[in-house]
C-alpha positions as a Markdown table, in Angstrom:
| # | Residue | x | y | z |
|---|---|---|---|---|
| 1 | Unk | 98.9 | -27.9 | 14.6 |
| 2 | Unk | 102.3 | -27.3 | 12.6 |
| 3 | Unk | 104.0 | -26.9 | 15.8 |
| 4 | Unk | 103.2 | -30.5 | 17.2 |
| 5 | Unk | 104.0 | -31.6 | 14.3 |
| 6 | Unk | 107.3 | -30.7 | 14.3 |
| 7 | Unk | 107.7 | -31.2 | 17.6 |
| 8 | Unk | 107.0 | -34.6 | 17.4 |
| 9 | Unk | 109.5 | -35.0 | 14.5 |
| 10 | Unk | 112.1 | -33.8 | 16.1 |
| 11 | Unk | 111.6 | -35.8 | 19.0 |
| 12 | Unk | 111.6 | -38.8 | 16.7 |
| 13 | Unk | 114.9 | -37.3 | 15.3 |
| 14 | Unk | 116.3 | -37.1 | 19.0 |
| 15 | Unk | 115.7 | -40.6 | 20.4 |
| 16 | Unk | 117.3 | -41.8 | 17.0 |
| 17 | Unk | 120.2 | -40.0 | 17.8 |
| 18 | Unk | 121.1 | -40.5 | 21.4 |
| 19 | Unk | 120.1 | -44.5 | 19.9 |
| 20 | Unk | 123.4 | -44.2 | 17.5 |
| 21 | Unk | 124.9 | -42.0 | 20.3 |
| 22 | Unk | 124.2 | -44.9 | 23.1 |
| 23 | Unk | 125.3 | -47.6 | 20.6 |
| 24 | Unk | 128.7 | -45.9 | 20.1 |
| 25 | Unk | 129.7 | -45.4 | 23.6 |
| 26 | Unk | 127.8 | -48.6 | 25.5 |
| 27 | Unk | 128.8 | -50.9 | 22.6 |
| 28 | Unk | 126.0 | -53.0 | 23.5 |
| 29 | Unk | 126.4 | -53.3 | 27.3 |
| 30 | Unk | 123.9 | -51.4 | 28.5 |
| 31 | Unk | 119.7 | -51.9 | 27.0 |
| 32 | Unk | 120.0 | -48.2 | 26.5 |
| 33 | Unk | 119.7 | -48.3 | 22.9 |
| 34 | Unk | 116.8 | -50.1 | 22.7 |
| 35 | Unk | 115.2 | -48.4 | 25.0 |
| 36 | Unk | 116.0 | -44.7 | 22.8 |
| 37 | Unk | 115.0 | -47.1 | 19.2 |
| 38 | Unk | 111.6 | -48.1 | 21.4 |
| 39 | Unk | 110.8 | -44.4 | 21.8 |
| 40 | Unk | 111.4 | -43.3 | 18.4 |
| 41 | Unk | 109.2 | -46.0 | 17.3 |
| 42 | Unk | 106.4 | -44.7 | 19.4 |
| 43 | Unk | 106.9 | -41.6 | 18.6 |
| 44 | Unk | 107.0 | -42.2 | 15.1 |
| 45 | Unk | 103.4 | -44.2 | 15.2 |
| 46 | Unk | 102.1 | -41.6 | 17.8 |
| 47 | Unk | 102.8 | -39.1 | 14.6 |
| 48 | Unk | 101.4 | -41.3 | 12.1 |
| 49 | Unk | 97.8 | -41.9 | 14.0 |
| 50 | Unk | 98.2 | -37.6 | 15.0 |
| 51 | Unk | 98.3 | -37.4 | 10.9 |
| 52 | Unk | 95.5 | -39.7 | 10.2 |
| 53 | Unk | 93.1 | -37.8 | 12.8 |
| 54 | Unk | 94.1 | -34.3 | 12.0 |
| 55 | Unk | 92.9 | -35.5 | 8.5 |
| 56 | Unk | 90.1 | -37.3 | 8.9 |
| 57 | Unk | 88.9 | -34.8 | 11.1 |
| 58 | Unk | 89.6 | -31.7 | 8.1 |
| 59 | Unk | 92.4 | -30.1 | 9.9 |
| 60 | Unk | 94.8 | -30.5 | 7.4 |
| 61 | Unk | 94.1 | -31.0 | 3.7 |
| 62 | Unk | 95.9 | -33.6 | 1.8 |
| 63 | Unk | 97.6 | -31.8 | -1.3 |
| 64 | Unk | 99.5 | -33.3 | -4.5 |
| 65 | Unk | 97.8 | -34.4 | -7.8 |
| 66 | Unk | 93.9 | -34.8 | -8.2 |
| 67 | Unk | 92.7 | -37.6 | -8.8 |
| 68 | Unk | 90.3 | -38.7 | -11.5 |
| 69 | Unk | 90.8 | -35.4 | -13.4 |
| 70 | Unk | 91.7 | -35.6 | -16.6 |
| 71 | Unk | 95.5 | -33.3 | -17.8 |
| 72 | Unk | 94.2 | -31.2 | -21.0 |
């Protein structure tokens, strides 16, 4: 679970990097760049809806503050 996880992060961490490496060398001529931002964007909602469904479904716990409890 961890593992896809991060694997999708860094793939979202890749396509935003060969976007600012496409947009430094193609200086716009190419549709490159768009192409590298639309697959980081897909990748990044692709991660979202995986995080949503691993909860929902009770395959990762949300953790952080409790809600409703009272601090004394």
């Amino acid at each position: 679970m961890k593992i896809l996880i991060v694997v999708l992060f860094l793939g979202v961490l890749a396509s935003l990097g060969s976007a600012m490496k496409y947009l430094m060398q193609d200086r716009g001529r190419t549709d490159r760049m768009a192409w590298a931002l639309t697959w980081r964007v897909g990748l990044s909602i692709l991660l979202f809806l995986f995080l949503l469904l691993s909860h929902a479904l009770g395959w990762i716990d949300a953790t952080g503050l409790q809600v409703g409890t009272t601090g004394g």
